[in-house]
N, C-alpha and C positions, 0 to 999 in steps of 0.2 A: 496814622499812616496816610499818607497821599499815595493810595495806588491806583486810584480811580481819577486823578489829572497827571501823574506820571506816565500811566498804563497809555491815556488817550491820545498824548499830547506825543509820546515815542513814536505811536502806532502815524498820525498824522505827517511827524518828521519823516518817517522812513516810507510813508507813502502806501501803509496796510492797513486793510479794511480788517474789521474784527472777523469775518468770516475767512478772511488769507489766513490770518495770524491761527485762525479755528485749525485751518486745513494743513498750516505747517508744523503744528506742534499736536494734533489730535486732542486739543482738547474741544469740550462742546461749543458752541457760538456763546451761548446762551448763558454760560459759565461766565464767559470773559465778558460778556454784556453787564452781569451781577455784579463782576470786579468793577467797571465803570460807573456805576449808578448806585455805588457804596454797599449793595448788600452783596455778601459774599462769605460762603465759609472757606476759606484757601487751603489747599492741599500742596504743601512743598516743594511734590512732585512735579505738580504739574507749574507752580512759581519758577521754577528753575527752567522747566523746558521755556515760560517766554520768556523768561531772562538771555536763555543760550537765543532766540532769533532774535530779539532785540540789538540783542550784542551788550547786554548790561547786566552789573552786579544784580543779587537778589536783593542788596541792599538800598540798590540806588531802584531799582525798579518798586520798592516797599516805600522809601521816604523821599527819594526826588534829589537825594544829595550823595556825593562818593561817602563809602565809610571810612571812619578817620581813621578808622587801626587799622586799615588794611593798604598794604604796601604798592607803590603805582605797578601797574602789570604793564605799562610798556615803560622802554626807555628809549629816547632818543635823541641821538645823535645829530650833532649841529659842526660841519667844519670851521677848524676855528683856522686852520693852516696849509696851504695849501701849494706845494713847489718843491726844489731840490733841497736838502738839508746836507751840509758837508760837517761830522763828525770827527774830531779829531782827538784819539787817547794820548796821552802822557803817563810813560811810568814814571814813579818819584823815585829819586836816589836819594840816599844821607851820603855825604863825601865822606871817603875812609870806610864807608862798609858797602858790602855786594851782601 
């Protein structure tokens, strides 16, 4: 598991000290200090809550990478077209039948 340069290097990117990340999730400082410096016994519960501020999978927060079998949660949209569209239907006839 890489949670202890995943966990640091999040917390860095988004700009939280371990004691914010402490104060926004209630877990102890000193907990998430453990996670960093490799000793740590992980409680689920409380992986999830830094997962939900981080804004990341518990997977990706545990090994540093998206997990493959899980499907992208966002999608987005790129215009590929952009202006008026003039649509025109035709019914088809057979000659000699209605």
């Amino acid at each position: 598991m890489k949670l202890n340069k995943t966990l640091t290097s999040l917390c860095k990117s988004k700009g939280l000290t371990l004691a914010e990340l402490s104060r926004r999730t209630a877990i102890p400082k000193q907990t998430l200090h453990n996670w960093t410096i490799g000793r740590r016994s992980i409680n689920p519960d409380q992986l999830k809550k830094v997962s939900q501020v981080l804004e990341v999978s518990v997977h990706y927060l545990l090994y540093g990478e998206n997990d493959p079998f899980e499907a992208p949660s966002e999608v987005i949209l790129r215009e590929i077209f952009s202006g008026d569209v003039r649509v025109t239907l035709h019914r088809i006839e057979r000659k000699g039948r209605r």
